[in-house]
C-alpha positions as CSV (number, residue, x, y, z in Angstrom):
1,X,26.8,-5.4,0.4
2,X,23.2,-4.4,-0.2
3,X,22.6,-0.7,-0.2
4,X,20.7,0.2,3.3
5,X,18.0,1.7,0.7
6,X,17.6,-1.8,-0.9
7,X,17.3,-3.1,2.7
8,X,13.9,-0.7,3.6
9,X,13.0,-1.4,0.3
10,X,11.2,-4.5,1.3
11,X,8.1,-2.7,0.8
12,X,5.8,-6.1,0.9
13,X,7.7,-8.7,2.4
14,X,8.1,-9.2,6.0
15,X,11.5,-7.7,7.7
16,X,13.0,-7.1,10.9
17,X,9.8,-8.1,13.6
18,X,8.3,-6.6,16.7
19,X,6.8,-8.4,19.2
20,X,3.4,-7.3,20.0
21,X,1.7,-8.0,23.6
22,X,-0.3,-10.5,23.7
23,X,-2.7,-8.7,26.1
24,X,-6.0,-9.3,23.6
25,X,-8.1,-6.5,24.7
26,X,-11.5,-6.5,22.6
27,X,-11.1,-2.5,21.4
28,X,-13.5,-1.7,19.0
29,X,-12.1,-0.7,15.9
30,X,-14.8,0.9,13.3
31,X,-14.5,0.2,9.2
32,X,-13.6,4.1,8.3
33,X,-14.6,3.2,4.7
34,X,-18.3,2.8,6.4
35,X,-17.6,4.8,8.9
36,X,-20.4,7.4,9.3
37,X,-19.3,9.1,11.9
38,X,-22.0,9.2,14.0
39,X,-20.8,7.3,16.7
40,X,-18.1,9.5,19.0
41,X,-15.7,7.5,21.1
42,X,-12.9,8.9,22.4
43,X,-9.4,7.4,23.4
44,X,-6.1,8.8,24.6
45,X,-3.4,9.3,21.8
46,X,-0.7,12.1,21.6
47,X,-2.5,15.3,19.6
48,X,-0.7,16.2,16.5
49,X,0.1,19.9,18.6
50,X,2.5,17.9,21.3
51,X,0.5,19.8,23.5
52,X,-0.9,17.1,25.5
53,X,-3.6,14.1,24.6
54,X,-6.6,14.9,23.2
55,X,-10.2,12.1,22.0
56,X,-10.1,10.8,19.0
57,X,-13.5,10.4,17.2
58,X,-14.4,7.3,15.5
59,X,-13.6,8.1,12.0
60,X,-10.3,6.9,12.7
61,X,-9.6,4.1,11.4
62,X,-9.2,2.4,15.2
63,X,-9.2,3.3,18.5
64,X,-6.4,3.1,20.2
65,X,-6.6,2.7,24.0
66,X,-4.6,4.1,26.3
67,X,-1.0,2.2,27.6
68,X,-1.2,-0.2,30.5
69,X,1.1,1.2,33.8
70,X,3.6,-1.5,33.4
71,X,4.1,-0.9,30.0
72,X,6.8,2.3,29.5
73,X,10.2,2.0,27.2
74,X,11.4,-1.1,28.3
75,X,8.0,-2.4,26.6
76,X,9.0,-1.2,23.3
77,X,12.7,-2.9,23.6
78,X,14.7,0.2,23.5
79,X,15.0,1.9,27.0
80,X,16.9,5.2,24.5
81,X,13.5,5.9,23.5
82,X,11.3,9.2,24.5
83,X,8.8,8.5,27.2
84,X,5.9,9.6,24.7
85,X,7.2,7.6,21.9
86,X,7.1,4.6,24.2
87,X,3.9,5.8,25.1
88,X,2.5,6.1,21.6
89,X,4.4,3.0,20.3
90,X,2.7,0.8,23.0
91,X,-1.2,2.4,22.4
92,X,-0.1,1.3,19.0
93,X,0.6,-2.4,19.8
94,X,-2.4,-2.6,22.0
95,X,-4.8,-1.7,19.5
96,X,-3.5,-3.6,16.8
97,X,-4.7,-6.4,19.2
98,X,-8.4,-5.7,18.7
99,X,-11.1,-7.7,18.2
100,X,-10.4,-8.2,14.2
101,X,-14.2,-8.6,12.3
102,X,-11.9,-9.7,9.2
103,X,-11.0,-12.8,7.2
104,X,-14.6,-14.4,6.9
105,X,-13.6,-14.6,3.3
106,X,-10.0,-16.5,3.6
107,X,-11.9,-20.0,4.1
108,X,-10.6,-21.9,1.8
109,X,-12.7,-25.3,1.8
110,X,-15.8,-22.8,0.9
111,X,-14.0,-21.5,-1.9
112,X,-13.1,-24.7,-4.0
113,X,-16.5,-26.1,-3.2
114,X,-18.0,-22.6,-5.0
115,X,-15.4,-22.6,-7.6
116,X,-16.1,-26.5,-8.5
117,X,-19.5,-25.4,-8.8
118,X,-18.9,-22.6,-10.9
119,X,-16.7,-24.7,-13.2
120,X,-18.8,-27.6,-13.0
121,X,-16.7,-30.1,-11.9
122,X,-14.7,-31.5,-9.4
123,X,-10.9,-30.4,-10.0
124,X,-8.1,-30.6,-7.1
125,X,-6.4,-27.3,-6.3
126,X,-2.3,-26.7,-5.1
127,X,-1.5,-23.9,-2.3
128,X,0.6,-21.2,-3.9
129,X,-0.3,-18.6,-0.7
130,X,-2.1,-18.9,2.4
131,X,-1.6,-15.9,4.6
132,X,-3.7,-13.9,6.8
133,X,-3.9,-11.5,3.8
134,X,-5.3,-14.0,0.8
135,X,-5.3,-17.1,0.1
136,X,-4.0,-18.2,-3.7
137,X,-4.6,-21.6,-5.0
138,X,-3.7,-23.6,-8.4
139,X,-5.9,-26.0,-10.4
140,X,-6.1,-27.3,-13.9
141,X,-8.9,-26.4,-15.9
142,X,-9.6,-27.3,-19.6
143,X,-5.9,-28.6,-19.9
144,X,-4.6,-24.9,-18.0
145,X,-4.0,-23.0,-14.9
146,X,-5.9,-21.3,-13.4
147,X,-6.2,-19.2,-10.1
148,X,-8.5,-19.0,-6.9
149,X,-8.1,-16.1,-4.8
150,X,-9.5,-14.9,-1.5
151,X,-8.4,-11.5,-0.2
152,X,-9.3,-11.0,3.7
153,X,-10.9,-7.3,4.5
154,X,-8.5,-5.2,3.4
155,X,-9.1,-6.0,0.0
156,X,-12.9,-6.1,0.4
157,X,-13.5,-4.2,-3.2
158,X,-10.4,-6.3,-5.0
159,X,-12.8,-8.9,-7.1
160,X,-15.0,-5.6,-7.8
161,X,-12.1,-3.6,-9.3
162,X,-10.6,-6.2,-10.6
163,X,-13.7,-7.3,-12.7
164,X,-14.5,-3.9,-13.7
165,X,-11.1,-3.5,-15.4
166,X,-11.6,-6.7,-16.7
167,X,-14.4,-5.9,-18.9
168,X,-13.6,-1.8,-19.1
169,X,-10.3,-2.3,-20.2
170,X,-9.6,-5.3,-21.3
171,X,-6.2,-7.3,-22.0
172,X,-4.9,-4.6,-19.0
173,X,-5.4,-7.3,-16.0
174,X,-6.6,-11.0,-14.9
175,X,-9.2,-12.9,-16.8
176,X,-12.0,-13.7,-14.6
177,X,-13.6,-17.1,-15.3
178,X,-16.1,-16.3,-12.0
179,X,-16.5,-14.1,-9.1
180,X,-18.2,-13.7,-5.9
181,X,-17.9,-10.2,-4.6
182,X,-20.2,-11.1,-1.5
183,X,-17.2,-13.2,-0.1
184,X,-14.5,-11.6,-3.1
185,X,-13.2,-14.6,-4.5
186,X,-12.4,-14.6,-8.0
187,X,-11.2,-18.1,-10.6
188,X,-8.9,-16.3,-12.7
189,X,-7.2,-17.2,-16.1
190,X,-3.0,-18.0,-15.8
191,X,-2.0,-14.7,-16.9
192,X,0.0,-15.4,-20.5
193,X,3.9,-14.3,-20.6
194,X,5.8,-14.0,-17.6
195,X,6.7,-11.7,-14.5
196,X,8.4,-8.2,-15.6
197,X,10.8,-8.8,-12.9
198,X,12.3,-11.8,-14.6
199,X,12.8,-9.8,-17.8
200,X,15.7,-7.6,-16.4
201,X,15.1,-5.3,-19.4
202,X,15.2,-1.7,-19.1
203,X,13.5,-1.3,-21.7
204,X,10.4,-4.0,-20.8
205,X,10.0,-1.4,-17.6
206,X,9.9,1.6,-19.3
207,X,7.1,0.2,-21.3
208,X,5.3,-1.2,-18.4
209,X,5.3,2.4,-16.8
210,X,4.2,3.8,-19.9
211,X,1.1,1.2,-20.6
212,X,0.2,1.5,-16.9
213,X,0.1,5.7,-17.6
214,X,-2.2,5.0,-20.2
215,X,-4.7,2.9,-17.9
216,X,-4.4,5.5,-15.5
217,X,-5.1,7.8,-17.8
218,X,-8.2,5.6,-19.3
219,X,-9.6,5.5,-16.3
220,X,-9.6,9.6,-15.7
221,X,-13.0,9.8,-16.8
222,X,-14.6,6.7,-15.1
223,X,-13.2,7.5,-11.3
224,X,-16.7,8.4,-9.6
225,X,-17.8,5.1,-11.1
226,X,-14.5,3.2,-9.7
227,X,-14.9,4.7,-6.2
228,X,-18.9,3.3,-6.2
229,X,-17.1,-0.2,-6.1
230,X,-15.6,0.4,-2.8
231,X,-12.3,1.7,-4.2
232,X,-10.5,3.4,-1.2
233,X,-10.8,7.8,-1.3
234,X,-7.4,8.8,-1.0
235,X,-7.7,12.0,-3.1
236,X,-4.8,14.5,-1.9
237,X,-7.1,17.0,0.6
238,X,-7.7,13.7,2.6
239,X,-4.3,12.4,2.3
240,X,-3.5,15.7,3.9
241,X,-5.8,14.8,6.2
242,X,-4.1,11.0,6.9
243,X,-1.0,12.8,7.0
244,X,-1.9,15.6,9.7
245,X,-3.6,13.1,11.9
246,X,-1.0,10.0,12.2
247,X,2.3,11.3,11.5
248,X,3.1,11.3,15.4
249,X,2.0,7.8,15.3
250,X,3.5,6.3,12.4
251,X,7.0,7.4,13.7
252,X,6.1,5.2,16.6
253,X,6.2,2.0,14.5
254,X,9.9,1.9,14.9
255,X,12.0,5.3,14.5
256,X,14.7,5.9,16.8
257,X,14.3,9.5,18.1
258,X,16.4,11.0,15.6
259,X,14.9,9.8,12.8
260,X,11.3,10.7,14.8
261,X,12.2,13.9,15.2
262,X,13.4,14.4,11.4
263,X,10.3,13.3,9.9
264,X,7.9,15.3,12.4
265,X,10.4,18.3,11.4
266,X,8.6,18.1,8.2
267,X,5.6,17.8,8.8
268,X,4.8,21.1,7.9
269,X,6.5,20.9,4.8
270,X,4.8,17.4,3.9
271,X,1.0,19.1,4.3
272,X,2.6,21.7,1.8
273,X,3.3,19.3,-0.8
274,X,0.2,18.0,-0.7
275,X,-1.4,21.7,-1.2
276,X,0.3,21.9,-4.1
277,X,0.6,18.7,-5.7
278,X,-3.6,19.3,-6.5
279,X,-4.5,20.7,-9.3
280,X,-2.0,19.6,-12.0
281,X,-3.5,16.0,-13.1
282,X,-7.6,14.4,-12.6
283,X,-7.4,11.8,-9.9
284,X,-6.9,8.4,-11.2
285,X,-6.7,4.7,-9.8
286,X,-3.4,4.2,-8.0
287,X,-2.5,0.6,-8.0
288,X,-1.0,0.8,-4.2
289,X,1.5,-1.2,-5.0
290,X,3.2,-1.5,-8.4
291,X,6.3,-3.1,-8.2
292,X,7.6,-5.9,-11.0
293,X,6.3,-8.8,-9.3
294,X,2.5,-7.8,-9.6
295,X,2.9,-7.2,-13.9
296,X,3.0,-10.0,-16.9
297,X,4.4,-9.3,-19.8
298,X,3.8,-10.9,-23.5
299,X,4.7,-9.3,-26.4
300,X,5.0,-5.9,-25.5
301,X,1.6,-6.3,-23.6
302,X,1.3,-5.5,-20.2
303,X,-1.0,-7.1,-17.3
304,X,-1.6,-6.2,-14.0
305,X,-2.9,-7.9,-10.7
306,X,-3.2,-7.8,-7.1
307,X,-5.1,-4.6,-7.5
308,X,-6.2,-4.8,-3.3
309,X,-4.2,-1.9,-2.2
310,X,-5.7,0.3,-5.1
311,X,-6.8,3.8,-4.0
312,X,-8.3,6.9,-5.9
313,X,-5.5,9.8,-5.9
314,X,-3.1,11.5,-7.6
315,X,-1.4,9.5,-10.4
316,X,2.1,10.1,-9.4
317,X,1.7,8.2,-6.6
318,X,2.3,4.9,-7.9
319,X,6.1,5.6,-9.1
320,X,7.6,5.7,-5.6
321,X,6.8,1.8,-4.7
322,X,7.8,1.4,-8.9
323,X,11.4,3.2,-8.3
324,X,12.0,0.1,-5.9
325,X,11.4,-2.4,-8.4
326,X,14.6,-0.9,-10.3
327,X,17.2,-2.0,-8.3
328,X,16.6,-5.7,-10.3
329,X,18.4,-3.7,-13.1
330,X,21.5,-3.0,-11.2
331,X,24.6,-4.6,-11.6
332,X,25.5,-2.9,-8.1
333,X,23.1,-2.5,-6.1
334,X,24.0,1.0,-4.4
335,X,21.7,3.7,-3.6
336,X,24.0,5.9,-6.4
337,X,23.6,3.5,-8.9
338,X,20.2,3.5,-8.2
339,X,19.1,6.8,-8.3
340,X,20.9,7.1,-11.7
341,X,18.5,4.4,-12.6
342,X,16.0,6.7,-11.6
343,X,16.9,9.4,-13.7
344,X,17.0,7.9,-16.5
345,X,13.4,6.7,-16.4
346,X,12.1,10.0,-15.4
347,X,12.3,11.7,-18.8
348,X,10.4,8.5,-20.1
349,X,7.1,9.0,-17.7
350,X,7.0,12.4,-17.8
351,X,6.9,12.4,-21.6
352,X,3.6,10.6,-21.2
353,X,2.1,13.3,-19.0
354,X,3.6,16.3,-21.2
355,X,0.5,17.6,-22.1
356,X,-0.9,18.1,-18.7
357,X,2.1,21.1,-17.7
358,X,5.2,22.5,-19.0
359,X,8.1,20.0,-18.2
360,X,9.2,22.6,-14.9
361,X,5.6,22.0,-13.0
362,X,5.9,18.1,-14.2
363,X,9.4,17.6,-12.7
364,X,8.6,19.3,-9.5
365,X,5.0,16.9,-9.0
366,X,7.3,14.1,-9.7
367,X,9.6,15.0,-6.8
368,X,6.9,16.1,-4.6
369,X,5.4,12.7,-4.9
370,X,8.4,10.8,-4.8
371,X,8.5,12.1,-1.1
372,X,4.7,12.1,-0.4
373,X,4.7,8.6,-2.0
374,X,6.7,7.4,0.8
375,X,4.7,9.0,3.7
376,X,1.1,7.4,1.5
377,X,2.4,4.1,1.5
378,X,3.9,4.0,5.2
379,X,-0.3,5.2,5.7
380,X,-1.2,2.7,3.7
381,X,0.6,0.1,6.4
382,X,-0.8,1.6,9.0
383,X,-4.7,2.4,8.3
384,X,-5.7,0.3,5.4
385,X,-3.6,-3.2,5.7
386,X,-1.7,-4.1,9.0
387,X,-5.7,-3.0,11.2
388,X,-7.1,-6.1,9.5
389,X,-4.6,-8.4,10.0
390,X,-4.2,-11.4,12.2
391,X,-0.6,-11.4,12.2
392,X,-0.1,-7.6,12.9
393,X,3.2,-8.0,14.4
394,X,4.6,-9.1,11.3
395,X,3.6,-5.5,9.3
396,X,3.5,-3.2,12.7
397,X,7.2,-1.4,11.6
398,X,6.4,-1.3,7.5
399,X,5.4,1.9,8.5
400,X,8.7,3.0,9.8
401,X,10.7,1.2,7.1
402,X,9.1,3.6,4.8
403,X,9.8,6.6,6.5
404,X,13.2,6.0,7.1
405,X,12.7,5.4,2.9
406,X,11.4,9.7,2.7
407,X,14.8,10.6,4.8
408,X,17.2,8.1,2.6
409,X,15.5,9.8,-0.7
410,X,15.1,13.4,0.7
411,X,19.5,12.9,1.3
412,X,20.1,11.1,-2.4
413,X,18.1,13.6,-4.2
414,X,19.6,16.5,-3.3
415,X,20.4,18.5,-6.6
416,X,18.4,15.7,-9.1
417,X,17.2,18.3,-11.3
């Protein structure tokens, strides 16, 4: 049987669902990564003190309005739960149901008539992906594959970055044969090689990590530059931040009450990790989410893609969603036998950072972030993805799977080092 760890560990495929209510109310939700903050509005939502409720200005990432009379625990289908947990899982659910100014892009008849335009002639595509997320489609071009892709909102800066890289650092991702930032489609090149994941090779992973640290690394230098394309600011003081302001309301997406009161045990302890996870490394791009299905391989060569959930921060945070990917290498898939795995791979990515801190300080960032990976990517979920979605049920508890992730690590790490 699969290891309950390997169960969460769907980190980007739909899971257990929740059903959302269907009471559409047209909330306003503001785009924070425009947001000036000028305009105060204030909804109910529990305050991060558990003294009470408190406004909530606008620079969050949406407003979420305050539960209905009729809709207590029974609403959130398990009558166990706390009162405010119901009452915070429920303003959850209703705002997700706001008026959504996304997907203008994922029109998919627009984008073959530009692309055909772009190529210059008439080719017939094949659906590989049509979700409310992106839309992927296949055609033949001069005798080959290639790809059209439409990423909804969420991914508003994807054909920037993904261009940028292109010609920065090239070989390192997707070949763009034309782009349209304005409505971020991209025709892309089939990638050469194959998928890392169908390699099953330790040692093709350890060389993915290790060409990815030296992109990361590459792109040290140029980060003011990346963030002018629109590349998300996740640097750690406002991660902090993220963390501080919707811990109380990710455990809502799903925690049972002991689990909820275990992760807001440490929420002290979280905002201390952060504190001292700055310093040690420049910011760097952060992928979002690097797992073996999003890299090609050829030769030794490495290429990556899907670079929409990409954020400026702390380069460590890319390994957490990477240590999934590792349990394809298992003959057993048990959370033991897994985080064996993961020690073995340490040593090999902290070699590549060696000159940054004595091998103590880089040990205890990679722990730190192994943890604070989790929390980043259940934020992720909850501000930067699920919001600008049409089928928010389907994400609403990724959140939650990821915390329950940070409890299953924080008990299998004990004594790692």
């Amino acid at each position: 049987m699969a290891s309950r760890t390997k169960q969460c560990n769907q980190a980007r495929y739909p899971s257990a669902q929740h059903s959302v209510p269907h009471d559409h109310r047209d909330w306003y939700a503001p785009d924070p990564r425009k947001s000036t903050g000028a305009m105060v509005v204030g909804v109910c939502a529990f305050s991060s003190s558990w003294r009470g409720w408190r406004l909530i200005p606008a620079k969050w990432r949406y407003l979420v309005p305050p539960a209905s009379p009729h809709q207590g625990a029974s609403a959130t289908g398990n009558a166990h739960r706390p009162a405010f947990v119901a009452r915070i899982e429920t303003a959850i659910r209703n705002a997700y149901m706001e008026q959504a100014k996304t997907h203008s892009s994922l029109d998919k008849e627009s984008m073959i008539e530009w692309a055909n335009q772009e190529l210059g002639r008439e080719i017939k595509y094949e659906e590989i992906k049509n979700t409310d997320t992106s839309i992927v489609l296949e055609g033949i071009y001069e005798g080959d594959s290639v790809y059209l892709k439409s990423a909804n909102q969420a991914a508003f800066f994807e054909s920037h970055l993904t261009a940028y890289l292109s010609k920065n650092f090239p070989n390192t991702t997707v070949e763009l044969l034309a782009v349209n930032h304005k409505s971020n489609w991209m025709v892309m090149k089939k990638l050469p090689g194959v998928l890392l994941r169908t390699t099953k090779s330790m040692k093709a992973y350890e060389l993915m990590i290790r060409n990815y640290t030296i992109l990361q690394r590459q792109v040290m230098p140029n980060v003011n530059e990346v963030l002018s394309l629109g590349v998300i600011d996740r640097r750690l003081p406002i991660l902090w931040k993220e963390i501080d302001d919707n811990l109380e309301l990710l455990c809502a997406t799903g925690l049972d009450e002991e689990d909820t009161l275990k992760i807001l045990s440490i929420k002290s302890e979280l905002l201390s990790m952060c504190e001292e996870m700055v310093g040690v490394f420049p910011d760097t791009l952060e992928h979002g989410d690097l797992h073996s299905g999003n890299v090609f391989i050829e030769d030794n060569s490495f290429r990556f893609f899907d670079w929409g959930d990409a954020s400026i921060t702390h380069p460590f945070l890319s390994i957490r969603v990477f240590w999934n990917s590792l349990f394809e290498l298992l003959e057993e898939d048990t959370d033991e036998n897994w985080m064996r795995k993961i020690s073995e791979f340490r040593p090999a990515y902290l070699d590549m950072w060696k000159d940054y801190a004595p091998i103590s300080i880089l040990k205890r960032q990679l722990l730190l972030a192994e943890q604070v990976g989790c929390v980043y990517r259940a934020l992720s979920w909850h501000l930067y993805i699920t919001p600008y979605r049409t089928n928010k049920e389907e994400s609403f508890n990724k959140p939650a799977q990821w915390l329950k992730l940070l409890l299953d690590h924080r008990r299998l790490s004990k004594d790692v080092y």
